[in-house]
Wavefront OBJ file of the C-alpha trace (Angstrom):
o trace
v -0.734 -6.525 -1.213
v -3.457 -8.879 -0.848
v -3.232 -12.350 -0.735
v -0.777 -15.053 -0.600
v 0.423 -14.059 -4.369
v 0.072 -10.676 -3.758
v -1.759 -7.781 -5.503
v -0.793 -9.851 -8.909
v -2.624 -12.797 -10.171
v -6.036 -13.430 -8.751
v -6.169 -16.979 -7.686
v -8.198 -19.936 -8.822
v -10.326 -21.643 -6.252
v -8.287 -24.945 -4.514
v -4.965 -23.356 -3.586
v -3.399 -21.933 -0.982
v -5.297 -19.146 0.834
v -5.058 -15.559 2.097
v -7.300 -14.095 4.775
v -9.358 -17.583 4.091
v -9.578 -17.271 0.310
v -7.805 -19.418 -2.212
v -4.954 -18.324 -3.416
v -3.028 -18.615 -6.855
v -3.159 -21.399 -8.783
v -0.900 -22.565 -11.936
v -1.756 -19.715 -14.967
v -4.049 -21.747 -17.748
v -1.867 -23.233 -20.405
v 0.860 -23.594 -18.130
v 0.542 -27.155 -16.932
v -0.684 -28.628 -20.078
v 2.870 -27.166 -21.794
v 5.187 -28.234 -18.665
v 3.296 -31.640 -19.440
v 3.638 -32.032 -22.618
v 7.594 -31.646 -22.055
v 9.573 -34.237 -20.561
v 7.347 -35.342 -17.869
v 9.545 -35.349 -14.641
v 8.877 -37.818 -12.198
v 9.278 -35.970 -8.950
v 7.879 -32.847 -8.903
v 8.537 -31.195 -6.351
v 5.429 -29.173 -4.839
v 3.766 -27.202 -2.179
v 1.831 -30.624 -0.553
v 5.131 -32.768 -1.181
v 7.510 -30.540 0.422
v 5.961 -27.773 2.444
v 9.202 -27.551 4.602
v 10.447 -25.452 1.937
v 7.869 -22.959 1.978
v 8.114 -19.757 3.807
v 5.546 -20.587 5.974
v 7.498 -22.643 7.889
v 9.615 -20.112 9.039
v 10.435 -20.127 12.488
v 8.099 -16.993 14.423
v 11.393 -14.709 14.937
v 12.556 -14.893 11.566
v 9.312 -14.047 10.211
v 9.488 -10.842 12.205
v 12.442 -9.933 11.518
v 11.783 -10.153 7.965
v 8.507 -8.104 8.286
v 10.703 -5.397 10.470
v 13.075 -5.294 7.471
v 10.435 -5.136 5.068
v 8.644 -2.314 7.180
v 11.629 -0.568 6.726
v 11.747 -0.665 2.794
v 8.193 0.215 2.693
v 8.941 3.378 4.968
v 11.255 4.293 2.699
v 9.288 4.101 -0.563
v 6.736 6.425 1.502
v 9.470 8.525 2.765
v 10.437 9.397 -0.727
v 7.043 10.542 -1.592
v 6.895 13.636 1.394
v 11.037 14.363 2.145
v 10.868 16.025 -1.620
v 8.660 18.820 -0.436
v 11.044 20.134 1.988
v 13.621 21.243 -1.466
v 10.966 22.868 -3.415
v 12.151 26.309 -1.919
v 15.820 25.816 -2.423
v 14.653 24.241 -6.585
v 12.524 27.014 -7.042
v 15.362 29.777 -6.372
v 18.370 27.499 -7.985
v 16.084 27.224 -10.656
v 14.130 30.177 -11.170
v 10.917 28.834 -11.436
v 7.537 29.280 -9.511
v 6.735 27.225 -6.712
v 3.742 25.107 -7.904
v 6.366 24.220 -10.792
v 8.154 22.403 -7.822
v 5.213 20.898 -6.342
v 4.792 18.742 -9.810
v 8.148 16.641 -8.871
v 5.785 15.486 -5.761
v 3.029 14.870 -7.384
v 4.331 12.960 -10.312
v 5.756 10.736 -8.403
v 3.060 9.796 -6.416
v 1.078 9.355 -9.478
v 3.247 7.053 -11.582
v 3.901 5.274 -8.140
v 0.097 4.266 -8.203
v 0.920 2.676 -11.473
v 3.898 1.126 -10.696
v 2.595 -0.771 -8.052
v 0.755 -2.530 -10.496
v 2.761 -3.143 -12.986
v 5.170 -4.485 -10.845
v 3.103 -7.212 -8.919
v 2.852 -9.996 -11.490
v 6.722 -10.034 -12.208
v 7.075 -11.081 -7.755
v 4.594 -14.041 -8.603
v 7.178 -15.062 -11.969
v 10.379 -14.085 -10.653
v 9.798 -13.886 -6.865
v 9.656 -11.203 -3.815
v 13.420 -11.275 -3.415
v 14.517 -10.195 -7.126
v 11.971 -7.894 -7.615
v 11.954 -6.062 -4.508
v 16.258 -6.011 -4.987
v 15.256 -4.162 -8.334
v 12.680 -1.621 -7.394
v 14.908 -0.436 -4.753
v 18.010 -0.367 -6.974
v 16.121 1.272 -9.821
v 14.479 3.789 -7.106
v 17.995 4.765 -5.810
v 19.536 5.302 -9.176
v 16.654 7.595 -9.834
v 18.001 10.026 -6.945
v 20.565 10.757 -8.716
v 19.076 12.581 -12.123
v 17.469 14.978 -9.327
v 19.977 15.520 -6.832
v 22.911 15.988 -9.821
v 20.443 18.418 -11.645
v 22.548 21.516 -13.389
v 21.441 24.571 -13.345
v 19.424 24.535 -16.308
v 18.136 21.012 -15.967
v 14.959 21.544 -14.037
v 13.130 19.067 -16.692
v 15.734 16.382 -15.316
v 14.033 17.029 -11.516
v 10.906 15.536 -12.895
v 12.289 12.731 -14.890
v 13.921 11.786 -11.694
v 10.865 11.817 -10.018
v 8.401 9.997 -12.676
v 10.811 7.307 -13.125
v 11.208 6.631 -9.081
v 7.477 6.158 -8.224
v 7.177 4.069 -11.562
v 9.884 1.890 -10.338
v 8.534 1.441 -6.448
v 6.920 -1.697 -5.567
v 5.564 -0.495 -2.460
v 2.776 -2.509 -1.575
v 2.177 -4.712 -4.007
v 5.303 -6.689 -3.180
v 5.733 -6.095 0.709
v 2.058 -7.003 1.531
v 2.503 -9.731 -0.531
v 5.480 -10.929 1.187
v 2.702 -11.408 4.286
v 0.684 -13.731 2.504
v 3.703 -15.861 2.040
v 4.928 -16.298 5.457
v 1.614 -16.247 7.480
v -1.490 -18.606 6.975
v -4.897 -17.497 6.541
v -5.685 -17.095 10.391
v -2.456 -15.244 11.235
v -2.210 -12.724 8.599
v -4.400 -9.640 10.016
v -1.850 -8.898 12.542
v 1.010 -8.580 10.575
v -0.804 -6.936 7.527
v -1.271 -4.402 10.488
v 2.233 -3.803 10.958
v 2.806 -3.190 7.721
v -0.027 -0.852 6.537
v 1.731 0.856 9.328
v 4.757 1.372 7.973
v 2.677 2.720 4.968
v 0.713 5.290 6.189
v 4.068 6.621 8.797
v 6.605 7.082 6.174
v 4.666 9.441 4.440
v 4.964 11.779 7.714
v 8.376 11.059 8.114
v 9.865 13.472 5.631
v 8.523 16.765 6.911
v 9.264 15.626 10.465
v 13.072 15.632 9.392
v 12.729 17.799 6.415
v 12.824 20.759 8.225
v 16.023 20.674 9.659
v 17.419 19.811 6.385
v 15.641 22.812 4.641
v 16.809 24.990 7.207
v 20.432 23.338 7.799
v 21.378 21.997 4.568
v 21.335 22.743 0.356
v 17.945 21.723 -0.697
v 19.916 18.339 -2.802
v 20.278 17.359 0.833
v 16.249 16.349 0.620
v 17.292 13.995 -2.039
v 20.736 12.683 -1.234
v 18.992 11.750 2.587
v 16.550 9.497 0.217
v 19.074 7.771 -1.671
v 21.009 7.100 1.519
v 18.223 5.527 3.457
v 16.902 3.935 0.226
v 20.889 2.036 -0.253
v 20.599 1.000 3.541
v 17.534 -0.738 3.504
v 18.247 -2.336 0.134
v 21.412 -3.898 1.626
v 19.835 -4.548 5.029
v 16.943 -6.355 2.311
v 19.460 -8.197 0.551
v 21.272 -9.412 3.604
v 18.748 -10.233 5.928
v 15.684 -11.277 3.860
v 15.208 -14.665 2.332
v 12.999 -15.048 -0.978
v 9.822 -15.847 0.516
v 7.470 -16.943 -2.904
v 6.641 -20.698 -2.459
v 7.407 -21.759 -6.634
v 10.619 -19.720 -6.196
v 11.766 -21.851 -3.285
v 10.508 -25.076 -4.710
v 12.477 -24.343 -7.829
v 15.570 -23.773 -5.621
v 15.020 -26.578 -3.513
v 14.431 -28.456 -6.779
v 17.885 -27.307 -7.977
v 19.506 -28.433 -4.797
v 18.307 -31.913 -4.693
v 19.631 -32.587 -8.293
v 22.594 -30.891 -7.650
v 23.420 -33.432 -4.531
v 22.146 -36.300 -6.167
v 19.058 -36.659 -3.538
v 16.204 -36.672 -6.476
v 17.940 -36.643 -9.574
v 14.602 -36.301 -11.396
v 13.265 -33.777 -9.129
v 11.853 -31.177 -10.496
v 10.233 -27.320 -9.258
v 7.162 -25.845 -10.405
v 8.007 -23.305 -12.580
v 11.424 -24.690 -13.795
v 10.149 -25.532 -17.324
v 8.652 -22.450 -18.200
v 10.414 -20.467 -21.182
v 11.519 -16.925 -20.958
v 8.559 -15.900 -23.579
v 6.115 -17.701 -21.152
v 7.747 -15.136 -18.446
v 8.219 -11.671 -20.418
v 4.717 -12.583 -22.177
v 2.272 -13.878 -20.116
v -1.529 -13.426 -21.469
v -2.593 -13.250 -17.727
v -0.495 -10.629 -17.031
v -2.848 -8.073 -19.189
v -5.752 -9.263 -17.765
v -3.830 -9.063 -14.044
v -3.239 -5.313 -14.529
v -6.609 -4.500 -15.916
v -8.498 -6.087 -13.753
v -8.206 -3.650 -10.506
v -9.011 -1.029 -12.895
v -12.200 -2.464 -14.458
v -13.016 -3.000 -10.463
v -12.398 0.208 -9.369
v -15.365 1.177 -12.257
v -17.940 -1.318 -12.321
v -17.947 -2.406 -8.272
v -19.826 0.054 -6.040
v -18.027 -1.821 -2.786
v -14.702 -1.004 -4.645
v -15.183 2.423 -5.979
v -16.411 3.870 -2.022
v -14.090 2.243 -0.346
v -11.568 2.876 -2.444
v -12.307 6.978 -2.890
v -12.732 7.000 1.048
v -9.111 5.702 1.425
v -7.954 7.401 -1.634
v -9.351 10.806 -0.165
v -8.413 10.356 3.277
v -4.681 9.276 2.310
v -4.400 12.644 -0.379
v -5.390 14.863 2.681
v -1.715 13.962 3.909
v -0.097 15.117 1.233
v -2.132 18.280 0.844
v -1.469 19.142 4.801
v 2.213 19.021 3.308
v 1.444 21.724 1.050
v -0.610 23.744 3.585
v 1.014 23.215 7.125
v 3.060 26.208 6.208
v 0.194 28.170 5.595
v -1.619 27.043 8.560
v 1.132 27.674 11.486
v 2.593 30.477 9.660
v -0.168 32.185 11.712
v 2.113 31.569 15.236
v 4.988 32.826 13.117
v 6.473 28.443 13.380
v 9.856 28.323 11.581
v 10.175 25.526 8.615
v 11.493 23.105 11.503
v 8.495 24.001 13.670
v 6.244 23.261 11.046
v 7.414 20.190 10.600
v 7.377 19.225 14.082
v 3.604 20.129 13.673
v 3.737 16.354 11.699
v 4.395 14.755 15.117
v 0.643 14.691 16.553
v 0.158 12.595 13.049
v 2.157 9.445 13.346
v 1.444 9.577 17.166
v -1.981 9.347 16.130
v -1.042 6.455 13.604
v 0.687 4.374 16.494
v -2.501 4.866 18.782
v -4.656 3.518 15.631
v -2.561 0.502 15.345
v -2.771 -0.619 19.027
v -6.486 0.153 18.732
v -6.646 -1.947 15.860
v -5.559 -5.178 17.755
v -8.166 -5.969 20.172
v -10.366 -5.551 16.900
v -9.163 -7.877 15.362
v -9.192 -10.118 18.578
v -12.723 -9.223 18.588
v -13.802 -10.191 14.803
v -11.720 -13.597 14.626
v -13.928 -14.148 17.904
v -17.198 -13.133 16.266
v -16.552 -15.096 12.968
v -15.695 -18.367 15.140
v -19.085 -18.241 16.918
v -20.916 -17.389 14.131
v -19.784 -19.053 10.982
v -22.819 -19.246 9.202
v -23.777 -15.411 9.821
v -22.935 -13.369 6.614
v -22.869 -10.461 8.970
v -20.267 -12.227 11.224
v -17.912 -13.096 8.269
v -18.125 -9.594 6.055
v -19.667 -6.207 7.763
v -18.603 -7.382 11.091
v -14.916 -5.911 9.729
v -16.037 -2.767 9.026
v -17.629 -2.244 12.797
v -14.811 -0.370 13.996
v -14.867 1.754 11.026
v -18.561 3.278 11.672
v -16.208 4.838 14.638
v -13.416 5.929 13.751
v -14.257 7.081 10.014
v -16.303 10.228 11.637
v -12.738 11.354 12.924
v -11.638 12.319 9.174
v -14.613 15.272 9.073
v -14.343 16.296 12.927
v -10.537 16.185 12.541
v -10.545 18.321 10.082
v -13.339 20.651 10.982
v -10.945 21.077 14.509
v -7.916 22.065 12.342
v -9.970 24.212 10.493
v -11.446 26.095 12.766
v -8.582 26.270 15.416
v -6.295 27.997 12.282
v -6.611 31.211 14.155
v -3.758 32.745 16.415
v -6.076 33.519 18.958
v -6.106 29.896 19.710
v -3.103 27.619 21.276
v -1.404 26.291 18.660
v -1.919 22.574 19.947
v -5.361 22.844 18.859
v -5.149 22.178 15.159
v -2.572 19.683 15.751
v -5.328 17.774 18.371
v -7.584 18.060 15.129
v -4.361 16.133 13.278
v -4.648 13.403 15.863
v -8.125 12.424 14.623
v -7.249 12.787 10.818
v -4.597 10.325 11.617
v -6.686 7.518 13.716
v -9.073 7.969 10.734
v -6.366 7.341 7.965
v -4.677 4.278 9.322
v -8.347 2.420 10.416
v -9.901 3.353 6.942
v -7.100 1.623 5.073
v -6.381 -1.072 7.615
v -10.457 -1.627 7.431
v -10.963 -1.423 3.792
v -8.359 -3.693 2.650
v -10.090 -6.077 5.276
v -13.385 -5.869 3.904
v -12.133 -5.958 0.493
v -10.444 -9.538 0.603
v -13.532 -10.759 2.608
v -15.687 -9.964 0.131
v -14.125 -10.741 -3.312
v -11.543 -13.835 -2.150
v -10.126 -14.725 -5.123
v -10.506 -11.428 -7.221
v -9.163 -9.929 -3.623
v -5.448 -8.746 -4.927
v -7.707 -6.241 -7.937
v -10.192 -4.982 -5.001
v -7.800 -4.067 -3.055
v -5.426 -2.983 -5.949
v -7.602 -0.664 -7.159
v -7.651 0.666 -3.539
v -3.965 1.129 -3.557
v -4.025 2.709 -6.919
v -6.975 5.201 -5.509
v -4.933 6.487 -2.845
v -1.586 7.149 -4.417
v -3.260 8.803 -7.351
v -5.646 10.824 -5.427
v -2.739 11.960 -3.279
v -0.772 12.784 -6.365
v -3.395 15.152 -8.068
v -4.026 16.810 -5.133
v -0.783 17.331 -4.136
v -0.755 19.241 -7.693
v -3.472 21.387 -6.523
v -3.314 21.917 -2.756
v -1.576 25.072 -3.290
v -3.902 26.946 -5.903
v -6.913 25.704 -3.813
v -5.639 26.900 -0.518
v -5.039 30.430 -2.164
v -8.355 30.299 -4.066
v -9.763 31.486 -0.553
v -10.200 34.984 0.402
v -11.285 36.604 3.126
v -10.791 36.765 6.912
v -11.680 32.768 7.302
v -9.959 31.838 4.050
v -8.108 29.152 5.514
v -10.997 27.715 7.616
v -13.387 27.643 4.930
v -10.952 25.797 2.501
v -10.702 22.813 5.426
v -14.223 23.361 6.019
v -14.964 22.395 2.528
v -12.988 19.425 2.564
v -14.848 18.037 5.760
v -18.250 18.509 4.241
v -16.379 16.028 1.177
v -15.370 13.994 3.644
v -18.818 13.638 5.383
v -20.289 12.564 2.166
v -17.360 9.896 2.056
v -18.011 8.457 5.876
v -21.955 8.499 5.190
v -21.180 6.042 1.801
v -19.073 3.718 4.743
v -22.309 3.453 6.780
v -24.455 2.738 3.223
v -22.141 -0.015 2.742
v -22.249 -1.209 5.714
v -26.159 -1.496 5.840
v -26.262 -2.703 2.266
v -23.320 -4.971 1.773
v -24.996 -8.456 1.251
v -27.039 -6.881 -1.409
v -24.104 -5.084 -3.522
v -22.228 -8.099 -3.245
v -25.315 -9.857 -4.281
v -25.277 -7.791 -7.634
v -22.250 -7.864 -7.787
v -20.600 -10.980 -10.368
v -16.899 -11.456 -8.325
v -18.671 -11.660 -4.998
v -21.347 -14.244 -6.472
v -18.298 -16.061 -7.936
v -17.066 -16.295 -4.544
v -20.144 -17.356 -2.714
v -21.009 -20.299 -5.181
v -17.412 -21.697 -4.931
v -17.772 -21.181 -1.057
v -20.511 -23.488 -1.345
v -19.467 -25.804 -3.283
v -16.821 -26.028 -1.222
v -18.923 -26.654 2.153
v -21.282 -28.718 0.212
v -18.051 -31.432 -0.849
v -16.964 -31.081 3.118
v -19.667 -32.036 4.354
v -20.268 -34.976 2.248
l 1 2 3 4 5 6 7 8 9 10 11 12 13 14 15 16 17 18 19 20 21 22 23 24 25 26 27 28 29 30 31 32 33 34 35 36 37 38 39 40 41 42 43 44 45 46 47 48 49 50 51 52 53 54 55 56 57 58 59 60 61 62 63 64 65 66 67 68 69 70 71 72 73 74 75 76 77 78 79 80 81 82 83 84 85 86 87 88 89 90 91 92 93 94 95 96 97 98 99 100 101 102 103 104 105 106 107 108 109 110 111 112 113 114 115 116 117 118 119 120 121 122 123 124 125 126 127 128 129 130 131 132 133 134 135 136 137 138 139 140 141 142 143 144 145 146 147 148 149 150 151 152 153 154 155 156 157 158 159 160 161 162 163 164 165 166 167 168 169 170 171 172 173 174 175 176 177 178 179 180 181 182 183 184 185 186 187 188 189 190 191 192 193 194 195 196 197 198 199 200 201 202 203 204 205 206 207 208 209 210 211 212 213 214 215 216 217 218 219 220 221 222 223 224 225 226 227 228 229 230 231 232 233 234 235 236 237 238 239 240 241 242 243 244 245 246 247 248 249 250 251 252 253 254 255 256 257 258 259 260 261 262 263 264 265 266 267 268 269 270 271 272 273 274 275 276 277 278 279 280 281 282 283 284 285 286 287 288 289 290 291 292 293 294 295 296 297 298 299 300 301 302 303 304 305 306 307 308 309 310 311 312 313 314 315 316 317 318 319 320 321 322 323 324 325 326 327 328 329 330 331 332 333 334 335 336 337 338 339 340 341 342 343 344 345 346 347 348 349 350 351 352 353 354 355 356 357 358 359 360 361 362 363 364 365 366 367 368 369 370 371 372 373 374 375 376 377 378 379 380 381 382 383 384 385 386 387 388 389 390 391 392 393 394 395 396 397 398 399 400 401 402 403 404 405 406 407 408 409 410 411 412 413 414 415 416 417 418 419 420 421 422 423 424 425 426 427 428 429 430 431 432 433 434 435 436 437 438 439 440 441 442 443 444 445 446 447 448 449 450 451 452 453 454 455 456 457 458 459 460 461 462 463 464 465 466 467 468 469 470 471 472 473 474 475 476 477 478 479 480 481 482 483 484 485 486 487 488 489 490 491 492 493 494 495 496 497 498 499 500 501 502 503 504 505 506 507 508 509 510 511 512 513 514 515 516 517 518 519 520 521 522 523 524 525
């Protein structure tokens, strides 16, 4: 989701770029073995033919691939929050409790943080197309398992569901897919539009969900996935081109030999064996590295639990909504009506987002030598919208009381929402800023953070809701998670005052500033 190779390989200094940082280069050992074969004479590359690449798609087509590709990634979300609206229908067809249920959410959103790493470095190898045509195909199948479940196969349910997050690409693939089609200066507003698409399909499912619980046999939750998830994979496979620059230099590579234009012509990758593809030694190090990250770099590990946190308070409002406006007596569609103020609140954070960036491409012009300018300058709009995670939910808390209108708790849901979106539009900003090349493992690690967070406390949402006693049971259990979330928003103003010294201490960031310089330093002479 990162740069122009995606939330895979971290690129080498003197490639392509993403966001103004290089972008992948050839993996070591690679070159040296293509040369040692047959030495081709026309090799057919990014500065030789850049026609080819993606990035000279015409503005339209672009878009309409991102629309189609904001459609796949609402449906990978979708899949994560539809489930919940079955777990009363499982729970009777099955006889078993409800929190039993509630583990075919979480497990999927857990194994989906892990999936979209382990699928990111096979879109560099094999490209965005292929990859993206397999997640969904793999995804869909795994509908089946749950919706076909027999009576006694409740152990199927969550086989299902482990095996569909594993095998979603989400955002390490459709992010990626940006990076390929838009250069460095154009890629904010797009990444925009699709961290859009992230955040809103999670809010989808309960906004439908409830007519299907109340209308429909709870399979219905899952057969409405697999039918939205076979629709945009043909929509995918008919509308979007592959979009990874080797993969289209090895085509067009093919196709000149093939007419006899460059008989000799060869693609970048073309040469590599199968064991240099299924085997990789980078690949290891690729899906460690966001990991060892999210540990050892301060920048990463706030950021990262901020989003993380602010993303799993979605999924536990999925759990707890029915608790919450059970107290105006809402039916199940009601409640999930009561999702509505949400992604309203998402599309007001997205249009507020654009004159922000407006304003920070204008700042960093201006002021290209100002470290300020070019890093903590992105996370200015944060300072003012993160504060709307704690008051948002200290509103819903405290307006969970029948004596109150009903729209009040869903006005606190419009702040939790402008909060969500701007935290992980903002952080994935900062993130590539600051680390460039080791950019896709920042901001993996931030991807990983919220899916997992989401999933473990999607496990627990229930049990900690009814852990509360009391009169103001319900208010002190949000209340609780506000004063978390405080501590959360007061780390985003740390970082913002002490930025250039983390990333001081900090070895990736020093990598990046010395090649920086370097590269200034042989630009100027």
């Amino acid at each position: 989701m990162l740069d122009r190779n995606s939330k895979g390989f971290d690129p080498a200094p003197g490639s392509a770029t993403f966001l103004g940082h290089p972008a992948i280069a050839t993996p070591p050992g690679h070159e040296e073995q293509r040369a040692a074969a047959t030495e081709p004479k026309d090799v057919i590359t990014e500065d030789t033919n850049p026609e080819v690449l993606a990035l000279e798609f015409s503005t339209w087509k672009k878009w309409m691939i991102l629309s189609v590709v904001f459609l796949v990634q609402t449906s990978m979300n979708f899949n994560t929050s539809l489930y919940a609206n079955g777990q009363a229908g499982m729970a009777k067809a099955f006889n078993v409790s409800h929190q039993n249920t509630v583990t075919g959410a979480a497990i999927f959103l857990i194994t989906y943080a892990f999936g979209c790493e382990l699928w990111a470095p096979w879109s560099e190898e094999l490209g965005r197309r292929f990859v993206l045509q397999g997640s969904l195909f793999l995804v869909n199948i795994c509908c089946l398992p749950v919706a076909l479940a027999s009576p006694n196969g409740f152990t199927s349910i969550i086989v299902g569901r482990a095996f569909g997050g594993l095998f979603s690409a989400g955002g390490s693939v459709t992010l990626g897919m940006v990076a390929d089609m838009f250069p460095a200066e154009e890629q904010e507003y797009p990444l925009a539009f699709i961290v859009l698409s992230s955040v809103g399909g999670s809010i989808i499912g309960p906004i439908i969900g409830g007519f299907i619980e109340t209308y429909l046999a709870w399979q219905w939750t899952i057969w409405v996935q697999l039918i939205f998830g076979v629709a945009v994979q043909l929509l995918h496979l008919a509308l979007v081109p592959e979009t990874r620059s080797t993969v289209r230099l090895d085509a067009h590579a093919k196709y000149l030999r093939k007419k006899g234009i460059m008989p000799n012509a060869s693609g970048p990758t073309e040469h590599k064996t199968w064991r240099q593809f299924v085997m990789p030694r980078e690949v290891l190090t690729i899906w460690f590295r966001p990991f060892r990250m999210f540990i050892t770099e301060p920048i990463v590990s706030i950021l990262s639990a901020l989003s993380g946190f602010s993303d799993a308070l979605i999924f536990m409002q999925i759990q707890s909504f029915g608790l919450v406006f059970k107290l105006w007596n809402f039916s199940v569609i009601q409640t999930g009506l009561a999702f509505i103020p949400i992604g309203l609140a998402y599309i007001l954070a997205y249009i507020f987002f654009i004159p922000v960036i407006r304003r920070n491409r204008c700042l960093r012009q201006q002021r290209p030598e100002c470290e300020h300018a070019q890093y903590e300058s992105r996370m200015w709009w944060l300072l003012y919208t993160a504060p709307c995670l704690p008051i948002g939910l200290l509103i819903f808390a405290w307006t969970s009381n029948p004596s109150v209108h009903w729209i009040a708790p869903m006005i606190g849901c419009v702040f939790i929402g402008i909060a969500n979106y701007t935290i992980y539009m903002t952080t994935i900003d900062y993130m590539v800023a600051a680390y460039g090349p080791y950019s896709a493992s920042a901001t993996g690690g931030n991807g990983f953070a919220r899916d997992f967070l989401a999933g473990v406390l999607t496990w627990f949402a229930s049990p900690y809701y009814h852990a509360f006693h009391g009169e103001f049971a319900l208010q002190i259990a949000n209340t609780v998670l506000a004063g978390i979330s405080m501590i959360l928003v007061a780390a985003t103003f740390f970082i913002y005052a002490k930025g250039p010294s983390m990333r001081r201490r900090s070895p990736f960031a020093v990598s990046l500033a010395r090649t920086l310089s370097r590269t200034t330093q042989t630009t100027t002479i």
